[in-house]
C-alpha positions in Angstrom: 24.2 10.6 -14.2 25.7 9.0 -11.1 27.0 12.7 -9.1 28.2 12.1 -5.5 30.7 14.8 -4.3 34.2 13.9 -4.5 35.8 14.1 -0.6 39.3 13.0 0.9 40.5 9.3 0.0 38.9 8.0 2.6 35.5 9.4 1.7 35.2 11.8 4.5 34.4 15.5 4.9 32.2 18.1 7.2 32.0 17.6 10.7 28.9 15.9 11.0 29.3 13.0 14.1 30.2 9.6 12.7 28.1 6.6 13.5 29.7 3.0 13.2 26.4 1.5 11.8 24.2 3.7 9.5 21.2 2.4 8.0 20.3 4.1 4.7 16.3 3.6 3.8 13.8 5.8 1.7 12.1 6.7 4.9 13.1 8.1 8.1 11.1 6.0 10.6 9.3 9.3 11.6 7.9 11.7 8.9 6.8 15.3 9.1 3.1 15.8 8.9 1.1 19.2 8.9 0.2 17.4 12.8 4.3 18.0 13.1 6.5 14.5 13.4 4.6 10.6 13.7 6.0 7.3 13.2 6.3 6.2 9.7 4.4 2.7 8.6 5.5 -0.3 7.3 7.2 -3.1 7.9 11.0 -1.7 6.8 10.2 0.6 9.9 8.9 -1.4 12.4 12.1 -4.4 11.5 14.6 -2.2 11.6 14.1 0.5 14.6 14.3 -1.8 17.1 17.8 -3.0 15.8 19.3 0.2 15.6 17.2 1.5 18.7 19.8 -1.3 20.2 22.7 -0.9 18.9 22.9 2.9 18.3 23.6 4.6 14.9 22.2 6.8 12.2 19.2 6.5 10.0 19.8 8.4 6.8 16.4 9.0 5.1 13.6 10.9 3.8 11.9 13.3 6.5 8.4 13.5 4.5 8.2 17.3 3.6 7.9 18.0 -0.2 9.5 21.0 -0.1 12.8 20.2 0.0 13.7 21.4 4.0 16.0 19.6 5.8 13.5 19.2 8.8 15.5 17.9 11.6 13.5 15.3 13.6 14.0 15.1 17.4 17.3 12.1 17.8 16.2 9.6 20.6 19.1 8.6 23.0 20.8 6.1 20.7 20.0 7.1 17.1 20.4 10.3 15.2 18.0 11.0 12.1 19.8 12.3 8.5 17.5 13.6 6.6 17.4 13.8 2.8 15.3 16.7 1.4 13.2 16.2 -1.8 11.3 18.5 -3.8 7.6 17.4 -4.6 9.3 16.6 -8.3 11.6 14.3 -7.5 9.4 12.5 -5.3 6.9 12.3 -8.1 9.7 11.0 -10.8 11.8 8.9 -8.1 9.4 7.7 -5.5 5.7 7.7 -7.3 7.4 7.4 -10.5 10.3 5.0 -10.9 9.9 3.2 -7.7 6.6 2.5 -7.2 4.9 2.2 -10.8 8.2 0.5 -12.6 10.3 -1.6 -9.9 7.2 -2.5 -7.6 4.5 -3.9 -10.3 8.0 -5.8 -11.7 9.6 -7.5 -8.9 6.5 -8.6 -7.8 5.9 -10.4 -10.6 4.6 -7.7 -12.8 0.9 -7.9 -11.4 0.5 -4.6 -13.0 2.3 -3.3 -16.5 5.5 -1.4 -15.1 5.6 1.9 -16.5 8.8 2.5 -18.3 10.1 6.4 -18.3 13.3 7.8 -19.2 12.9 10.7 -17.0 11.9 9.0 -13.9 15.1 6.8 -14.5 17.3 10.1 -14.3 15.7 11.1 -11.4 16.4 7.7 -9.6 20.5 8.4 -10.7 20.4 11.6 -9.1 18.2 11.0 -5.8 20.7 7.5 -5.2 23.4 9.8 -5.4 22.3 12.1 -2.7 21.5 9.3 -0.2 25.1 8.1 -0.8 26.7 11.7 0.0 24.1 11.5 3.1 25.6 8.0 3.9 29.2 9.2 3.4 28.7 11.9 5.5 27.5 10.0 8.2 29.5 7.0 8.4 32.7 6.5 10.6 35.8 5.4 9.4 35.5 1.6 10.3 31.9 1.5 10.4 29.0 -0.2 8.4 26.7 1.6 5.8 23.5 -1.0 5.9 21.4 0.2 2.6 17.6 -0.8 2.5 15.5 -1.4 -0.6 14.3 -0.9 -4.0 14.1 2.5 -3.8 18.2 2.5 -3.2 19.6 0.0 -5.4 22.5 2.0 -6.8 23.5 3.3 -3.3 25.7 0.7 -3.0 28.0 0.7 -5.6 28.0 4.9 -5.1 29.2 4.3 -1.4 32.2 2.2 -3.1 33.3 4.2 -5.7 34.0 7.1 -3.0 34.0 5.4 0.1 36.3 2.8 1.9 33.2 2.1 4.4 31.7 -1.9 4.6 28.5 -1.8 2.9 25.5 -4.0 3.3 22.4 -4.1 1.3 19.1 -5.7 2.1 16.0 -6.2 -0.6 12.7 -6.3 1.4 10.2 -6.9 -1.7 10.9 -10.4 -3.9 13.8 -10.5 -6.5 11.9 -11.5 -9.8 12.3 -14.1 -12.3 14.9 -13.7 -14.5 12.6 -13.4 -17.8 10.3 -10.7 -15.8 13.4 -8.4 -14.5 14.7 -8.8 -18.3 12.2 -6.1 -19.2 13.7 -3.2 -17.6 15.9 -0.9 -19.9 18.1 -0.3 -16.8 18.8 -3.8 -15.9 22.6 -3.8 -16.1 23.1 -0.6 -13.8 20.8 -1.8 -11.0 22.4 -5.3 -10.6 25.8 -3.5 -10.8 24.2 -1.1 -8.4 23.8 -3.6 -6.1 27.2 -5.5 -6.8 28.7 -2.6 -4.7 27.6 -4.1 -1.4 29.7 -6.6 0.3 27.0 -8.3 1.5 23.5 -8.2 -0.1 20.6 -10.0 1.7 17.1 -11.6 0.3 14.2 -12.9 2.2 13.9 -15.9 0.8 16.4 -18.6 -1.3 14.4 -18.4 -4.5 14.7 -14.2 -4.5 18.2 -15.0 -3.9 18.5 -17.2 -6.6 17.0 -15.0 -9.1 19.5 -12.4 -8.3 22.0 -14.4 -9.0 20.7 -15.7 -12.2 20.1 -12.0 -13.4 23.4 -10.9 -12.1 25.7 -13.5 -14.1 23.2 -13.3 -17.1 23.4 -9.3 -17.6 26.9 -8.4 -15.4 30.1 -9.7 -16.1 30.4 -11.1 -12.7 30.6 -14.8 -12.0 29.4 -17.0 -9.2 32.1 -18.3 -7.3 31.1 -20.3 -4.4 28.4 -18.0 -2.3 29.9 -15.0 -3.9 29.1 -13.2 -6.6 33.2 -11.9 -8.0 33.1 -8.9 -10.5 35.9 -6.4 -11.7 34.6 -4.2 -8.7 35.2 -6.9 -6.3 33.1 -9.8 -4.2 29.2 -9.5 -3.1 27.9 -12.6 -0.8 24.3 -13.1 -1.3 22.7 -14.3 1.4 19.1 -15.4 2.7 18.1 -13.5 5.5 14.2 -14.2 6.5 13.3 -10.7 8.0 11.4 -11.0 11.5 9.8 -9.0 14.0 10.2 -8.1 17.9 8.7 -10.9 18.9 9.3 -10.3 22.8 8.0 -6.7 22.5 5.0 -7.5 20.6 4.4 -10.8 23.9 5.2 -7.7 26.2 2.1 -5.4 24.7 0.0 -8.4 24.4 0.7 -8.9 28.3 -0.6 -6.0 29.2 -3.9 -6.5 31.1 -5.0 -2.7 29.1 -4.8 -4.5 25.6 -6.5 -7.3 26.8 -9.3 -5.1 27.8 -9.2 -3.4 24.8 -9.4 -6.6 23.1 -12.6 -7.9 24.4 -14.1 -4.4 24.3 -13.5 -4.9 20.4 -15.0 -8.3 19.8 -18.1 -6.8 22.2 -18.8 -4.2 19.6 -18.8 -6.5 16.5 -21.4 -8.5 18.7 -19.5 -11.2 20.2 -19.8 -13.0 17.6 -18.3 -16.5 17.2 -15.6 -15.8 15.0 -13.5 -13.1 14.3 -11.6 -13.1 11.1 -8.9 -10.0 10.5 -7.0 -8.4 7.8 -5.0 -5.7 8.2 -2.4 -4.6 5.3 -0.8 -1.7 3.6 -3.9 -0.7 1.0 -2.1 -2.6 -2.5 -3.0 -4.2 -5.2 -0.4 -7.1 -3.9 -1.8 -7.8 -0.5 -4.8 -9.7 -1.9 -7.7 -7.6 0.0 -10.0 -8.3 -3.0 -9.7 -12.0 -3.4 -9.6 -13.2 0.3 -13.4 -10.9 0.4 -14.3 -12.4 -2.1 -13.3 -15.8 -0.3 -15.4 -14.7 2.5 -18.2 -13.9 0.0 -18.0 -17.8 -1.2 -17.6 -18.8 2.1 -20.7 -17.5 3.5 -22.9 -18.4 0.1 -21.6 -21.8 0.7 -22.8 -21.3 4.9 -25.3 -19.4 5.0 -26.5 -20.5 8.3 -23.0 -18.8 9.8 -23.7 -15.0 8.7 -24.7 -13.8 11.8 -22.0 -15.6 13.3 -19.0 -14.4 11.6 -17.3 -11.1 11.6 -14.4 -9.6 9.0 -12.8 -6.6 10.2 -10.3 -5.8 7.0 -7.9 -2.3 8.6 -6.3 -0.8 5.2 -3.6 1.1 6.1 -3.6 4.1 3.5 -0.7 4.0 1.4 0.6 6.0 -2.1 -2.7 7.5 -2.5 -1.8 9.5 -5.4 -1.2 6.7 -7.7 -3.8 5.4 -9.9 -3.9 2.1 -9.1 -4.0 2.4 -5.1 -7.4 4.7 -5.4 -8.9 2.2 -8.1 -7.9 -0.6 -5.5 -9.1 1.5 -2.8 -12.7 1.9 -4.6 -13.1 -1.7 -5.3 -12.2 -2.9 -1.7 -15.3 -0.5 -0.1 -17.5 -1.6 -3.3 -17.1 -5.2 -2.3 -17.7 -4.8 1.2 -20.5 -2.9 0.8 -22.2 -5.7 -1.4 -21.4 -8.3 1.0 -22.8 -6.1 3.5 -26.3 -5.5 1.7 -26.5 -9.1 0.9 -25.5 -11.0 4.0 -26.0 -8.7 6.6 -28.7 -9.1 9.8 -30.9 -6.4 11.1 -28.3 -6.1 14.0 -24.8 -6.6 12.3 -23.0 -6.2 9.3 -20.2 -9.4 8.2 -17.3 -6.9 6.9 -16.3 -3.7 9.1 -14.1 -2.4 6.7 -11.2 0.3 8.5 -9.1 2.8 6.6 -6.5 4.0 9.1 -3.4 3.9 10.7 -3.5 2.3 14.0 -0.6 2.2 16.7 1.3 -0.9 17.9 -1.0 -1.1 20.7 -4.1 -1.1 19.0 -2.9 -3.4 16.3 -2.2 -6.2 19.1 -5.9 -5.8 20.4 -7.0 -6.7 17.4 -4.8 -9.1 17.1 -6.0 -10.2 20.4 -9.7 -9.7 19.2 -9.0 -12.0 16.0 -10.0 -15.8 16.0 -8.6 -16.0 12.8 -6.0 -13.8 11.1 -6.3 -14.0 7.3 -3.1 -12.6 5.3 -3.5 -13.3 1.4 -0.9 -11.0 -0.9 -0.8 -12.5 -4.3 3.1 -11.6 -3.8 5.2 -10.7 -1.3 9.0 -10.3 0.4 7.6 -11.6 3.6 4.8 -10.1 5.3 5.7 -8.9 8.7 1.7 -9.4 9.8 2.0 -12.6 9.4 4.4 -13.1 12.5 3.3 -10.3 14.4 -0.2 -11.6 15.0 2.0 -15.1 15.6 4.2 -13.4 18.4 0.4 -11.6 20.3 -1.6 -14.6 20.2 0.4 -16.1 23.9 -2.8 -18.0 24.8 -2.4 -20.3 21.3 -5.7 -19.6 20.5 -5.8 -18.5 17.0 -5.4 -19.7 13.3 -3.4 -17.8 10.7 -4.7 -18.4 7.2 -1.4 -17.3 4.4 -0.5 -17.3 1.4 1.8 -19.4 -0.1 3.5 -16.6 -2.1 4.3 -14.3 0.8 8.0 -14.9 2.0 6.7 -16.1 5.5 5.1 -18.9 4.2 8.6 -20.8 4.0 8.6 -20.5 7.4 5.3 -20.7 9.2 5.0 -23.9 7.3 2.1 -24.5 10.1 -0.6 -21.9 8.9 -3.7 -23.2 6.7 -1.3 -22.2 3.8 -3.8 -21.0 0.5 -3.2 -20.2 -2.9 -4.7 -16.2 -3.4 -5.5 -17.1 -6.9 -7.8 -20.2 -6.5 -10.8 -18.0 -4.4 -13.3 -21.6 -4.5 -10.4 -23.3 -2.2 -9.5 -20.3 -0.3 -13.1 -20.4 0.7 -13.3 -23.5 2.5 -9.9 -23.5 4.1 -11.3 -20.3 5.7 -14.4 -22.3 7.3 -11.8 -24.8 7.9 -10.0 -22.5 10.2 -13.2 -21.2 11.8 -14.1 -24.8 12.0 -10.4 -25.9 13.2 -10.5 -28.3 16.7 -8.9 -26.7 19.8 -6.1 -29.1 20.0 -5.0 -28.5 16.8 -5.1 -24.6 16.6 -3.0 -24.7 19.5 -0.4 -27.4 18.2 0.0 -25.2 15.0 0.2 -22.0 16.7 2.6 -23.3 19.7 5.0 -24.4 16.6 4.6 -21.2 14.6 5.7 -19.4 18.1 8.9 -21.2 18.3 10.0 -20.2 15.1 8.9 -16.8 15.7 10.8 -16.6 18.9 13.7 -18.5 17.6 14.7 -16.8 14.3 14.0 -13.2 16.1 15.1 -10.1 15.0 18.8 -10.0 16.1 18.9 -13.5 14.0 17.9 -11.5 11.0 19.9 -8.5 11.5 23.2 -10.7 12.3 23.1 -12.7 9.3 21.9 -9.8 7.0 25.1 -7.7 8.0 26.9 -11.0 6.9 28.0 -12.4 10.8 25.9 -15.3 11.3 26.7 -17.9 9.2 24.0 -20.3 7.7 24.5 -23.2 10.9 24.6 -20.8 13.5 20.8 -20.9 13.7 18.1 -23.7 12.9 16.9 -24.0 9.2 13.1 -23.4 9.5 12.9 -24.6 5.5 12.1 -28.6 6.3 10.3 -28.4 9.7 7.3 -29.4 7.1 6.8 -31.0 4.3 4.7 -28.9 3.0 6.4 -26.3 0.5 5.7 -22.8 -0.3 5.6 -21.1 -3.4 7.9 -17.7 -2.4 
């Protein structure tokens, strides 16, 4: 099941050029399209390219053709693209199948029934083992092999048993609770998959904690100290808060062009007095239903404020061939549309619902646009959003509603924090944002900047790969007493 090509000792062959950090993800960062080659979305993308981007390496990755072609996209001056051909089977059995409908629903707390398929699972084996001949192939001798995500999870143990390379290996989504991961048939090989890295990184302490607690309840390995010690050798966990490129996203937000584009925005929802925004990934985890729903309550409860407020929800299309994604999908315009015909003026409409992918610079205009940035997932690793609208607002004046089970909510500890599931309170802490004094939007937003700024994404990358140890940078848990959930 597990097939990666034997080479020399060292776990070299071919002459492909060697890269001393190689970052090993599903996705390239760009994809091929029948428009030829765009940027990929998401936030694995837009975290990692600017890390490699400055410090030169490979990306080893999908390319987006379903054919199987080892489309070679165009290498920018410090990073050179691997790409790793599927065929539109495996990406329906490894991607669709095992990694989307079984491991996503799970570790995020099994919001949906995971589907459970031998077949998918063998697919998985075999598609691993092909991103870890990729990685060997790619790697220098003394270099790093920095493995990204669910989709990858027995990478690292692959790259060790053929491979004297450092490996590092970084879980973007949450880790579950032991009792929910306990359902997978496969439990054992994944945690042992992941026991291969040297270092593996979480986003937050309690997915690191649930690791742990999986890994010395189904592995033989035993926690000693902050390492995890098994017959295959040591794995530190650590917890490595992902961020974002907080001084690029000031930089576009600087611009006097976005600014413009900004107020152009707000001029065609009719300048109205508020400005609330969403904009996700379209899943069933990101909480688009409930926080409409909040602004449904929210405006029954205010009627007099209808004309006065506007939602602009961007869903960023995503998966579209699973199920649950289009039944999502359906139910997102459905509820807009009623809140439209029930609420709406002769002149404006509360909800302008988008279904698009948008650019960096026309996500900061909106950003700009916003008064209020709403971000609700019912779970989450993180939420990269979150902190990008934090790093555009540089004039303090907006409010960020979150939830208290995305990952960023252990750190922005200064957002009107909201439980997703409780759509009654969700309702008036939204009016309470719209609502919010001056003053104290900009005290909670100038705090939320300095963590922002501080924990940036060299922080991140640094103590993912294992070289910034836990006192080398401030701990953003206690700035508040006020506790998240993730």
């Amino acid at each position: 099941m597990f097939v990666v090509s034997r080479v020399d000792d060292a776990g070299y062959s071919g002459d492909r050029s060697r890269a001393g950090l190689v970052i090993v993800s599903n996705r390239l960062p760009v994809q091929w399209t029948e428009r030829g080659w765009s940027r990929s979305a998401g936030g694995l993308v837009s975290a990692l390219e600017p890390v490699l981007e400055k410090r030169g390496g490979t990306w080893v990755g999908w390319n987006g053709d379903s054919g199987g072609m080892t489309l070679q996209p165009p290498a920018s001056e410090t990073v050179n693209y691997v790409p790793v051909p599927l065929i539109e089977e495996e990406i329906a059995q490894y991607y669709l199948g095992f990694a989307n409908s079984t491991l996503w629903p799970l570790f995020h707390g099994a919001i949906r029934p995971p589907e459970i398929n031998d077949s998918w699972w063998k697919t998985y084996c075999s598609v691993n083992a092909r991103f870890a001949q990729a990685a060997i192939e790619s790697v220098d001798r003394e270099g790093v092999v920095w493995v990204h995500d669910y989709h990858l999870l027995l990478v690292p143990r692959l790259l060790k048993r053929f491979s004297s390379v450092r490996t590092r290996f970084f879980l973007h989504i949450p880790f579950p609770p032991l009792e929910v991961f306990a359902r997978l048939p496969w439990r054992r090989e994944l945690l042992e998959g992941v026991l291969g890295a040297d270092v593996a990184g979480f986003q937050t302490k309690r997915s690191s904690s649930n690791f742990i607690d999986a890994v010395t309840t189904f592995t033989d390995a035993k926690l000693v100290g902050e390492d995890l010690v098994s017959n295959t050798g040591r794995t530190r966990v650590v917890t490595a808060p992902i961020s974002v490129d907080a001084e690029g996203f000031e930089r576009i937000a600087a611009m006097p062009s976005t600014r413009h584009r900004a107020h152009v925005l707000r001029h065609k929802l009719g300048d109205p007095r508020t400005v609330f925004l969403g904009i996700d990934r379209l899943d069933y985890t990101k909480g688009i239903e409930v926080r409409l729903h909040a602004l449904e309550a929210m405006l029954c409860n205010h009627p007099e404020i209808a004309d006065e407020v506007r939602f602009v929800q961007i869903a960023v299309p995503s998966r579209e061939s699973i199920g649950d994604y289009e039944k999502t999908r359906r139910s997102i315009e459905q509820l807009a549309g009623r809140i439209d015909g029930i609420h709406a003026s002769h002149l404006q409409m509360p909800v302008r619902y988008v279904y698009d992918t948008l650019s960096r610079e026309e996500l900061v205009a909106y950003y700009l646009a916003a008064d209020v940035m709403a971000v609700t997932p019912l779970a989450d690793g993180m939420n990269l959003v979150s902190k990008e609208f934090v790093a555009s607002t540089v004039d303090l004046n907006g409010v960020l509603v979150l939830s208290e089970f995305a990952g960023s909510a252990n750190e922005l500890t200064d957002a009107v924090l909201v439980n997703p599931f409780d759509i009654a309170d969700m309702a008036d802490q939204m009016y309470r944002a719209m609502t919010m004094p001056q003053s104290e939007k900009i005290a909670r937003m100038k705090a939320m900047r300095w963590v922002v700024d501080r924990n940036d994404l060299d922080v991140w990358a640094r103590r993912a790969l294992g070289s910034l140890g836990d006192d080398d940078t401030m701990s953003v848990e206690g700035l508040s007493a006020r506790r998240a959930v993730g």
